[in-house]
C-alpha positions in Angstrom: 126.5 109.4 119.1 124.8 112.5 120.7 120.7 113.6 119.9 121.9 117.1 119.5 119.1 118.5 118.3 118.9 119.1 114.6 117.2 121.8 112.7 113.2 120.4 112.5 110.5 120.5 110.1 108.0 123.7 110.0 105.5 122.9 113.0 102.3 122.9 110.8 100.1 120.0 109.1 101.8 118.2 106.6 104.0 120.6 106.0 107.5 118.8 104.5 110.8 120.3 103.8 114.2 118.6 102.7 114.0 115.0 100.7 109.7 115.3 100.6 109.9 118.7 98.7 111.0 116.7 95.9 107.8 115.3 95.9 105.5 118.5 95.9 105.1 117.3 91.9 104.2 114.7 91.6 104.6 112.7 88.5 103.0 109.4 87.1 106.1 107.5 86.9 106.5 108.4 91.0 102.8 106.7 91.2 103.7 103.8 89.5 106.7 103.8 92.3 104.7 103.7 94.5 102.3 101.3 93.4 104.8 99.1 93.1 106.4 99.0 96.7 104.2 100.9 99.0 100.7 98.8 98.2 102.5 95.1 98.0 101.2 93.7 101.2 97.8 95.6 101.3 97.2 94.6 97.9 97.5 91.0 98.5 95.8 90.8 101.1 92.3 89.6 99.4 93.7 85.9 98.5 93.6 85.2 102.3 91.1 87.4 104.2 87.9 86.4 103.3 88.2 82.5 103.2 90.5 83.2 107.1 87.2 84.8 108.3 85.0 81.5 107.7 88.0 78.7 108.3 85.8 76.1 109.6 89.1 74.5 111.7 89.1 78.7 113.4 89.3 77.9 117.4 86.6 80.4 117.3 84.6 80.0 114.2 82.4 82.0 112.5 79.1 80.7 111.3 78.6 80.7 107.4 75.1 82.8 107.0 73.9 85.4 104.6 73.8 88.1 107.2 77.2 86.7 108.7 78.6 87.8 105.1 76.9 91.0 104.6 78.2 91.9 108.0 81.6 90.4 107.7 82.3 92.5 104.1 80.7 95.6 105.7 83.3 95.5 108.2 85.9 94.7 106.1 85.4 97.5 104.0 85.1 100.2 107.1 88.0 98.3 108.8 90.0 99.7 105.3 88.4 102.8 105.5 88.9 103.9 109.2 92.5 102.4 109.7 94.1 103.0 105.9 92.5 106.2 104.7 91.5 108.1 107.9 94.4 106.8 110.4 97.9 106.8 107.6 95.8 109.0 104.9 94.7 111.6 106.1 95.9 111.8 109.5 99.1 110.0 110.5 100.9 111.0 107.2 100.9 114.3 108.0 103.4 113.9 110.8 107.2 113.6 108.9 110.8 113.8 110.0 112.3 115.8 107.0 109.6 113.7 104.7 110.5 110.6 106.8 107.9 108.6 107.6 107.1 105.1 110.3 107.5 104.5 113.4 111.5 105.3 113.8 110.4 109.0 112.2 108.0 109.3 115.5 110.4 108.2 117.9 113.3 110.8 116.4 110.3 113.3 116.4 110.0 112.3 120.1 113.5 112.3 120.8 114.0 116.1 119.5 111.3 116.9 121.6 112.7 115.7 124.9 116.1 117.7 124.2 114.2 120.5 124.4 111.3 119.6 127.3 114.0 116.8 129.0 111.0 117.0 132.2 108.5 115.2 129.7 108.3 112.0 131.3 105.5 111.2 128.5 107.5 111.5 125.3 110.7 108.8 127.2 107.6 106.3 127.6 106.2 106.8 124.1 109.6 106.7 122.7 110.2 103.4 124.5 106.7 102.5 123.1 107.6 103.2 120.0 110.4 101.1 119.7 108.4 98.2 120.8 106.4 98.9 117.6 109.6 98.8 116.0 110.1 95.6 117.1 106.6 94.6 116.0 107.7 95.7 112.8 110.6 92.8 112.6 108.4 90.3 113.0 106.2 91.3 110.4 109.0 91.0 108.4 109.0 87.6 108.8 105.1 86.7 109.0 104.6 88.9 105.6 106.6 86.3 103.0 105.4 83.2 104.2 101.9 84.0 104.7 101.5 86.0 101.4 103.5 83.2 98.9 102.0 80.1 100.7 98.6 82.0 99.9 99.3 82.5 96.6 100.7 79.3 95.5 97.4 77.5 98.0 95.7 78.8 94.8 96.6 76.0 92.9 94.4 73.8 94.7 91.6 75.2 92.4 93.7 74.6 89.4 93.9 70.9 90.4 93.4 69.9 93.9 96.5 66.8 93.9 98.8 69.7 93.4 97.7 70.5 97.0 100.8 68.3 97.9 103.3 70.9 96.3 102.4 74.0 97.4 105.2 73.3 100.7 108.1 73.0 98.5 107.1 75.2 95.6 106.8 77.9 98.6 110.2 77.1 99.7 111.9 77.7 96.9 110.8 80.5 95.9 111.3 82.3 99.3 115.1 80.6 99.1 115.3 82.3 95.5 113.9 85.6 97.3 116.8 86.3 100.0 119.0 84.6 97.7 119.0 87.3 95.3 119.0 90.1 98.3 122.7 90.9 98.0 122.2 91.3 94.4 119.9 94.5 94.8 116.5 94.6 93.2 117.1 98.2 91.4 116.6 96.4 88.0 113.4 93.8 89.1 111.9 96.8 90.9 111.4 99.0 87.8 108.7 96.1 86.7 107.2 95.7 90.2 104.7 99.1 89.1 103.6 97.6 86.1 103.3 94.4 87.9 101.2 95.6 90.7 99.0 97.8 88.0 98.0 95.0 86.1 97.4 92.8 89.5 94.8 95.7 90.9 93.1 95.8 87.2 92.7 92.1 87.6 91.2 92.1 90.7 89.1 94.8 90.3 88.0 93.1 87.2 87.4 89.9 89.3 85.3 91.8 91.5 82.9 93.2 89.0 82.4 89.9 87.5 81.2 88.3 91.3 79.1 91.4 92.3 76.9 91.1 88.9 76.2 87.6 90.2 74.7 88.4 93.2 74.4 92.7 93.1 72.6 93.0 96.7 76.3 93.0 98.3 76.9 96.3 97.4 74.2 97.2 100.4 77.5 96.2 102.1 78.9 99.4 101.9 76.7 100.5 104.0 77.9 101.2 107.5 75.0 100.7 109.6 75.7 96.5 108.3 79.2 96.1 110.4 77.7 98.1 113.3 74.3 95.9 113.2 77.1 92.9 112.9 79.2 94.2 115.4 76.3 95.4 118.2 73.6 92.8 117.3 76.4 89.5 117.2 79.1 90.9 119.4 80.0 87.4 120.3 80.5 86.7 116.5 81.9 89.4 115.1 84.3 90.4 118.1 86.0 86.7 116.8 85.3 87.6 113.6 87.7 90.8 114.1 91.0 89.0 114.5 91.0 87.8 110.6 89.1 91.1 109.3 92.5 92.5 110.3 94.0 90.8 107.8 92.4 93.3 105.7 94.9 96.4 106.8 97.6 94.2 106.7 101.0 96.7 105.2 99.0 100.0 106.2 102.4 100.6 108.3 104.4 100.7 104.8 102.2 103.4 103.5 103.9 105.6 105.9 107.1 104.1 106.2 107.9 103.9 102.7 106.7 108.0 102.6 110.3 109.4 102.3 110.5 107.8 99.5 107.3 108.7 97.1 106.2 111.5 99.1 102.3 111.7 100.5 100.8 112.6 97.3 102.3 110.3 95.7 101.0 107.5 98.1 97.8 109.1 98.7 96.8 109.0 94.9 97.5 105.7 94.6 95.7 104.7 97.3 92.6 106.7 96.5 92.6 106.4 92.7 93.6 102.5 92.2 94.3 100.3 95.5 91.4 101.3 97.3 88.8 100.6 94.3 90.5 97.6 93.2 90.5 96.2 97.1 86.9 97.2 97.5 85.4 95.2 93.8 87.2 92.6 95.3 85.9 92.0 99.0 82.6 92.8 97.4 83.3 90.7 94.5 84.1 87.3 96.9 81.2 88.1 99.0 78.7 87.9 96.4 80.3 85.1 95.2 79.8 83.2 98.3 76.3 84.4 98.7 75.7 82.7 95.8 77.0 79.3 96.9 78.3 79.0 100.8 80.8 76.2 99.3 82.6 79.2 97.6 84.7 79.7 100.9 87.1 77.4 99.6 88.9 79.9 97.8 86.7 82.9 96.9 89.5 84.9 95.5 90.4 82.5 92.7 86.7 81.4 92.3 86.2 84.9 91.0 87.9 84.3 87.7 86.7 80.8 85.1 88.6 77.7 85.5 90.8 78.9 82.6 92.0 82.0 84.0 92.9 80.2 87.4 96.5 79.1 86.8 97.6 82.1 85.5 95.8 84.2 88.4 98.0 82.0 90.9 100.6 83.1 88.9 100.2 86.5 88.7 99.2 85.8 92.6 102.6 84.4 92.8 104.4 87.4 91.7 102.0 90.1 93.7 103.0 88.4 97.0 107.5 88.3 96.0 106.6 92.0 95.5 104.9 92.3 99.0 107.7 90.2 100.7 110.5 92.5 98.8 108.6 95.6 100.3 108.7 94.1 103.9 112.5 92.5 103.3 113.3 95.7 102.6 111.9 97.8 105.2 113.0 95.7 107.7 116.9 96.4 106.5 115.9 100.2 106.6 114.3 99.8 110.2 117.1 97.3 111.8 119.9 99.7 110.0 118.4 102.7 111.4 117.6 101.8 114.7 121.5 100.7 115.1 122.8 104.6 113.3 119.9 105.5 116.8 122.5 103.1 119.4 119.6 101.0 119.5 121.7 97.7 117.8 125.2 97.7 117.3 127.2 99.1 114.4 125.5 96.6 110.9 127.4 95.9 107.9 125.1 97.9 105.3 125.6 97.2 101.7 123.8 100.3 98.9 122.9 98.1 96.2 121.8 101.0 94.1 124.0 103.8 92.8 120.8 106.0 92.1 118.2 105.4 94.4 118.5 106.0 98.0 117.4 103.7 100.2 118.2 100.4 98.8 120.0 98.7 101.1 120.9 94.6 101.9 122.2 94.0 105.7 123.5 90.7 105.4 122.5 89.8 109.2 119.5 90.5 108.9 118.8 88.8 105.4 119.9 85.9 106.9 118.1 85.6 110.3 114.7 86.8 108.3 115.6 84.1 105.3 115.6 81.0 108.2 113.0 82.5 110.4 110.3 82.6 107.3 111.1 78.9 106.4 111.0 77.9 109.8 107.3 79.3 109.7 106.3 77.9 106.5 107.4 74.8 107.5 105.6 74.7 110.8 102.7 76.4 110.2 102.2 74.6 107.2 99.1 76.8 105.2 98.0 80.4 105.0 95.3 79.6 107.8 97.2 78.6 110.6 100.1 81.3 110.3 96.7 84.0 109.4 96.3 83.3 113.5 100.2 85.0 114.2 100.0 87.8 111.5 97.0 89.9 112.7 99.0 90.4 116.2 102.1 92.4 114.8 99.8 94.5 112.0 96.9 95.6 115.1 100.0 96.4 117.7 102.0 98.6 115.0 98.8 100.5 114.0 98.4 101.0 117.9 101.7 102.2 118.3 101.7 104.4 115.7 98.3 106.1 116.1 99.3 106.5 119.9 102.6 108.1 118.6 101.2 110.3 116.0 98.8 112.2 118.5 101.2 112.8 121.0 103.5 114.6 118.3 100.4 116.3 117.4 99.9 117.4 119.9 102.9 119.3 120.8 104.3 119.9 116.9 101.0 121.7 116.0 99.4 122.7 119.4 96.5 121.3 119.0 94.3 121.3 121.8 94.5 118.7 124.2 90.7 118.1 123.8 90.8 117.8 120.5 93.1 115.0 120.5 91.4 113.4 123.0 88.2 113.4 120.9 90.3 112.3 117.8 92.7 109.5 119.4 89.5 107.8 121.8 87.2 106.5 118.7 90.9 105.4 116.7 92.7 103.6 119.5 89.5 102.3 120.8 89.1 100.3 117.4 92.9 99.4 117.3 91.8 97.5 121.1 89.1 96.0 119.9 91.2 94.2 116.9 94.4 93.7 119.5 92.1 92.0 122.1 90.4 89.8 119.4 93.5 88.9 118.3 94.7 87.7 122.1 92.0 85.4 121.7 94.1 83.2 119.1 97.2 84.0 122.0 97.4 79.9 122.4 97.3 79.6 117.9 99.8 81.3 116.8 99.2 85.1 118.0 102.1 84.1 121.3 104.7 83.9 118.0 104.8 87.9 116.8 105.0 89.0 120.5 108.3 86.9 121.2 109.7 87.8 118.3 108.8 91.4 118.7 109.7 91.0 122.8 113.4 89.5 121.9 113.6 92.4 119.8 112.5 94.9 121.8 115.0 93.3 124.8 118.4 92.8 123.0 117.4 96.9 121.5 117.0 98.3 125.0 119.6 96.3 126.5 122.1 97.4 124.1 121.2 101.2 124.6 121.7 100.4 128.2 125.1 98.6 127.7 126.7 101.0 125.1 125.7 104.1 127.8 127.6 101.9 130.4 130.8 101.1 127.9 130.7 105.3 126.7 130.6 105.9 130.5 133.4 103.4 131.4 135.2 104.5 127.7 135.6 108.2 128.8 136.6 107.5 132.4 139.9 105.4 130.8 140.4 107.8 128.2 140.4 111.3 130.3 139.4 114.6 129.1 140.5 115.3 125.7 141.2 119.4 126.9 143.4 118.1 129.4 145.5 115.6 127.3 145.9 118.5 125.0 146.9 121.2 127.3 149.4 118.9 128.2 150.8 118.0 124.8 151.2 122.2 124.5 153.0 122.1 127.9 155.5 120.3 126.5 155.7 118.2 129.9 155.1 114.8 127.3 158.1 114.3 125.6 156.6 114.4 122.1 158.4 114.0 118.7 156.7 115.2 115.7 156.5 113.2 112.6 155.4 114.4 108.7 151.9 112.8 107.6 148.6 113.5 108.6 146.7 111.3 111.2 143.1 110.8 111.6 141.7 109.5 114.8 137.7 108.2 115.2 136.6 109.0 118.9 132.9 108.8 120.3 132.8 112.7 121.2 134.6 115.5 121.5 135.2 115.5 125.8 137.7 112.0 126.1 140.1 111.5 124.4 140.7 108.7 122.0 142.7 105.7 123.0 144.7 105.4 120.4 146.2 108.6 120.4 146.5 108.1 123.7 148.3 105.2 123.2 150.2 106.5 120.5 151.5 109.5 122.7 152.3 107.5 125.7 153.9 104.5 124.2 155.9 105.6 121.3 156.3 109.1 122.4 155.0 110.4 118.4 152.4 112.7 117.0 151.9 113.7 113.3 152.2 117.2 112.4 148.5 116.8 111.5 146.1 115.3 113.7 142.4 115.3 113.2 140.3 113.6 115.9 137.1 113.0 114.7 133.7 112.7 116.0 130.6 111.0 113.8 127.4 112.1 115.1 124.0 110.3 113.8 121.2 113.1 114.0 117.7 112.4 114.2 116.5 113.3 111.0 117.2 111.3 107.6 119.8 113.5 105.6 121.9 116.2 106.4 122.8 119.0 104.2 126.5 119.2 103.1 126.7 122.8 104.4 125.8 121.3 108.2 127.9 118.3 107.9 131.2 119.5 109.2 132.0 121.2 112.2 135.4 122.2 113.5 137.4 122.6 117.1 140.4 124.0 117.3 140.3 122.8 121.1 142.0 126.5 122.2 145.1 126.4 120.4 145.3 127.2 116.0 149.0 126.5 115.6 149.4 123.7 117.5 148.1 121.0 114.4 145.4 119.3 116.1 142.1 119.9 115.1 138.4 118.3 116.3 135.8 117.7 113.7 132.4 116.8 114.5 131.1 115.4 111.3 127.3 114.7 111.3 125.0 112.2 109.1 121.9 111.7 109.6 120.2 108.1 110.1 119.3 107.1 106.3 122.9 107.9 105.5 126.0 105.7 104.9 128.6 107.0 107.1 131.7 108.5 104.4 133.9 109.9 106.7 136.8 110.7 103.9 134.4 112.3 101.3 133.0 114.5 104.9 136.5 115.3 105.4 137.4 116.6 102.3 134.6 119.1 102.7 137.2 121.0 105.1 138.6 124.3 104.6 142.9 124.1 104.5 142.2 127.5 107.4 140.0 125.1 109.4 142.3 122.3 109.7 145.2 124.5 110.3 146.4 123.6 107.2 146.3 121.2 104.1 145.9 117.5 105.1 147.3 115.1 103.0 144.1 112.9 103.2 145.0 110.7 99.8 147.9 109.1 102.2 146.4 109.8 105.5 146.2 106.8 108.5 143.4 106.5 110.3 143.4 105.0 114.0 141.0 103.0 115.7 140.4 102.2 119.3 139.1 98.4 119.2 137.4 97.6 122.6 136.9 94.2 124.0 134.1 93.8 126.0 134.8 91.3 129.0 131.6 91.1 131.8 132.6 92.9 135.1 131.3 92.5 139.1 130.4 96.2 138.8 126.4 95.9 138.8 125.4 97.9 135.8 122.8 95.4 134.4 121.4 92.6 135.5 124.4 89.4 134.8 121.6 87.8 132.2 121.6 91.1 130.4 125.1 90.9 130.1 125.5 88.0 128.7 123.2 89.5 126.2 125.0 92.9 125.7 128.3 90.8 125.1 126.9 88.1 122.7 124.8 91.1 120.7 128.3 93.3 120.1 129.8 89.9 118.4 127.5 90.7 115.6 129.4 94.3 115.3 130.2 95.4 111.7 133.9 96.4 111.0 134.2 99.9 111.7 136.6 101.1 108.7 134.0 99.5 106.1 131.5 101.2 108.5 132.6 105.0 107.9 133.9 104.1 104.3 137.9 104.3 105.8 140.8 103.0 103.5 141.8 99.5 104.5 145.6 99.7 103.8 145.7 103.1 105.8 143.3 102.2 108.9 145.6 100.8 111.9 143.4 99.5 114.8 144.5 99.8 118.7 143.3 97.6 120.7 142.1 97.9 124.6 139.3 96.0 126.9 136.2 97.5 129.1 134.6 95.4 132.0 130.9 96.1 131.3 
């Protein structure tokens, strides 16, 4: 895989080309999209917040008062404002990789930029950042099921509080039904999740309304002058206070991720028009609710609605939070499977579960290290509470890294002054610090969790860039230069017989050549009269057009039957290496090939740990035990089974 550069977005604000122009119209049923995957895990995240602010059994609790309430909502409600509609809205959505969005479009955005600048020391560090948010990212994607079902299904206790005793196993059930179902694809189930996710916010909303004409004065709460009051006149309150307000932003990050997708209008209108009013009746809704009786902080979400209506609110609860776990599921397939197309992880078995919609993916691995990582937290962690102290590390560290991320590329994608960045990015990433140092304070409850998960990540991710640079370099010393080996095939010094077919050959680039033609050559002294090596490159940008995708090297000779193909995808693509190839012109491939009978050869490495010091021996060990998990390369680049022979050869690392 090279990051040759690839033909980049216009370099003004918001400005999209490629898969987001699709999007320039946007239509109600793309809302309802929208609604239905992109606001999940925001949109749940009233049944927890509130109640997590005010848990008595909080390490560092916050004292139940009227002004403690006002101040807590107030902040709540900026905390929504400043992070979700200034930081993804308005700002941080502008900044797409072909109408890509997250934080792997940012570090392909950074990457372009250092093939151009390679002296910028700045953009290797953010990129490097960048992955560590990432990494962050994983871990969310196990934090975001457990704590959003358990929530939901804690709201039986309100129905009847001896069904406290079941909400453990119901919990685990339904998350085992959840990744059960993964390899299945969720093409059919998502065309409900909009309607489902509709009638949730109307409920909500509706919940709210009721609570604020109980006790009206909470709407001063919108006031911002009550969370700065709070924040400067009870610092030593609210600064605790801050690490389960957080809870409040919790799935900002899929706003932008999920922005290929739905586009920014889309998302935006949503956000605006529905999920922020429904969020706000809410918050506003509880609040008054407990201003009108402290003992409310039970459970002030399900308080909102009668005793009739609670059952099926945990029900509809229920089903909010498998939508808002889906969403995370999901995304953390599309960011573990892009990040190993980037030679961050190795080569994944990817599954498309959808013939129509791009983007739905299941990667088995990780469906099944997520699947016994989320019940291992349920049953550890045991309620919403106690796992609330984890979850706010991995939301505030993404945000950080993404806000950090987006003003760099701002900086140089738009030339904006460096000034005015600096004015921008101070007040943004001075709040994100605020929330990441409150949340260090919970570092010994829960909060150590997200960063060793996100740490492992970020370890066995670097260490296999670092390993798969030290195989390539190892791989092209044994295999020699590819001009050479063909100079010398035309010299006729290799005694060579020619055979009929056509032969395809998969090599890393186009300067060694490949082992098993090598092999082939040397050993049984045979070539085909067709021979295609083949080069897959993985650009930094999500699709590539059909007119880029092939590129052809005769390597100095057009008679000779050996041709060099450089066939690019980009890193939201499956790999189809036969469909590429029949893109080729008969003239380019000095003649026809016979691809419905074709072989295709692989080179098969094994890996064995060397005394040469590359890497430290622990990172070895790591590098070694990481490639076991290596998908099969001929289901990897959609090659014929019957026709794929693999050669086999070993590298010390």
């Amino acid at each position: 895989m090279t990051d040759q550069q690839a033909p980049s977005a216009d370099e003004s604000p918001g400005h999209t080309t490629g898969h987001s122009a699709a999007h320039d119209t946007v239509k109600l049923a793309v809302i309802v999209g929208a609604l239905g995957v992109v606001f999940g895990d925001i949109g749940t995240s009233p049944i927890y917040t509130l109640q997590t602010v005010f848990n008595p059994e909080d390490p560092h609790p916050v004292p139940l008062s009227d002004n403690n309430v006002y101040g807590v909502v107030s902040l709540i409600f900026w905390s929504v404002m400043i992070i979700v509609t200034v930081t993804y809205i308005m700002l941080t959505m502008r900044a797409d990789n072909n109408g890509e969005g997250g934080v792997v479009a940012l570090i392909t955005l950074l990457r372009k930029w250092r093939q151009t600048h390679p002296g910028r020391k700045a953009a290797a560090v953010l990129a490097t950042v960048g992955l560590f948010g990432a990494s962050l990212f994983f871990g969310d994607g196990m934090i975001t099921p457990a704590i959003s079902v358990l929530s939901a299904v804690e709201g039986l206790k309100t129905v009847q509080p001896s069904l406290g005793e079941y909400v453990i196993p119901i919990t685990a059930v339904i998350i085992i039904g959840l990744f059960m179902v993964q390899r299945r694809g969720t093409e059919s189930i998502g065309r409900a999740f909009g309607p489902v996710m509709i009638v949730w916010f109307a409920v909500i909303g509706a919940a709210g309304i009721g609570g604020i004409l109980t006790h009206a004065q909470i709407l001063k709460a919108l006031s911002p002058t009550y969370a700065i009051s709070f924040l400067a006149g009870h610092f030593h309150i609210a600064f605790f206070a801050l690490a389960a307000v957080v809870l409040s932003i919790t799935g900002a990050e899929a706003l932008y991720a999920d922005m290929g997708h739905f586009g920014r209008k889309a998302i935006s209108r949503g956000w605006l028009f529905l999920v922020l009013p429904a969020l706000t009746l809410s918050y506003m809704g509880q609040g008054a609710l407990i201003l009108k009786n402290h003992e409310n902080i039970s459970s002030p979400f399900f308080l909102l609605v009668p005793s009739w209506g609670r059952l099926p609110l945990v029900l509809l609860a229920t089903a909010a939070t498998v939508i808002a776990s889906q969403a995370v599921i999901t995304g953390a397939y599309s960011v573990m499977a892009q990040a190993a197309r980037l030679g961050y992880l190795p080569r994944l078995r990817v599954t498309h579960t959808s013939a129509t919609t791009i983007g739905q993916i299941y990667v088995p691995f990780v469906n099944w290290l997520l699947f016994v990582s989320v019940l291992t937290l349920i049953f550890a962690f045991r309620s919403s509470a106690a796992l609330a102290y984890a979850y706010g590390m991995t939301v505030t560290g993404t945000i950080s890294v993404t806000t950090l991320l987006f003003f760099y590329v701002a900086h140089y994608r738009w030339k904006i002054s460096k000034w005015v960045i600096i004015a921008g990015a101070t007040p943004l990433l001075l709040i994100d610090g605020l929330f990441i140092a409150a949340n260090l304070t919970k570092l010994l409850h829960g909060a150590w969790l997200p960063l060793l998960i996100a740490l492992t990540t970020f370890t066995v991710m670097t260490t296999w860039q670092r390993g798969r640079e030290v195989v390539t370099q190892e791989r092209e010393r044994a295999e020699g230069s590819l001009q050479e080996f063909i100079d010398e095939l035309r010299s006729g010094k290799m005694p060579v017989r020619t055979v009929p077919g056509t032969a395809i050959f998969l090599n890393r680039g186009g300067v060694s050549a490949p082992l098993a033609l090598r092999a082939n050559v040397e050993h049984n002294q045979v070539r085909h009269e067709h021979v295609v090596i083949v080069a897959i490159d993985t650009e930094p940008v999500p699709r590539v057009a059909e007119e880029n995708r092939v590129t052809v090297n005769d390597l100095g000779y057009g008679d000779d039957g050996i041709t060099h193909v450089t066939i690019k995808f980009g890193y939201m693509e499956r790999p189809d290496v036969p469909a590429a190839l029949a893109l080729l012109d008969p003239s380019e491939s000095e003649g026809p090939l016979d691809l419905a009978r074709a072989s295709y050869f692989l080179s098969k490495i094994e890996l064995r740990r060397g005394k040469a010091k590359t890497m430290a021996g622990w990172r070895k060990q790591l590098f070694l035990a990481t490639a076991h998990i290596t998908a099969d390369a001929a289901e990897a680049f959609s090659l014929p089974r019957d026709r794929t022979v693999i050669i086999g050869s070993h590298i010390e690392v």
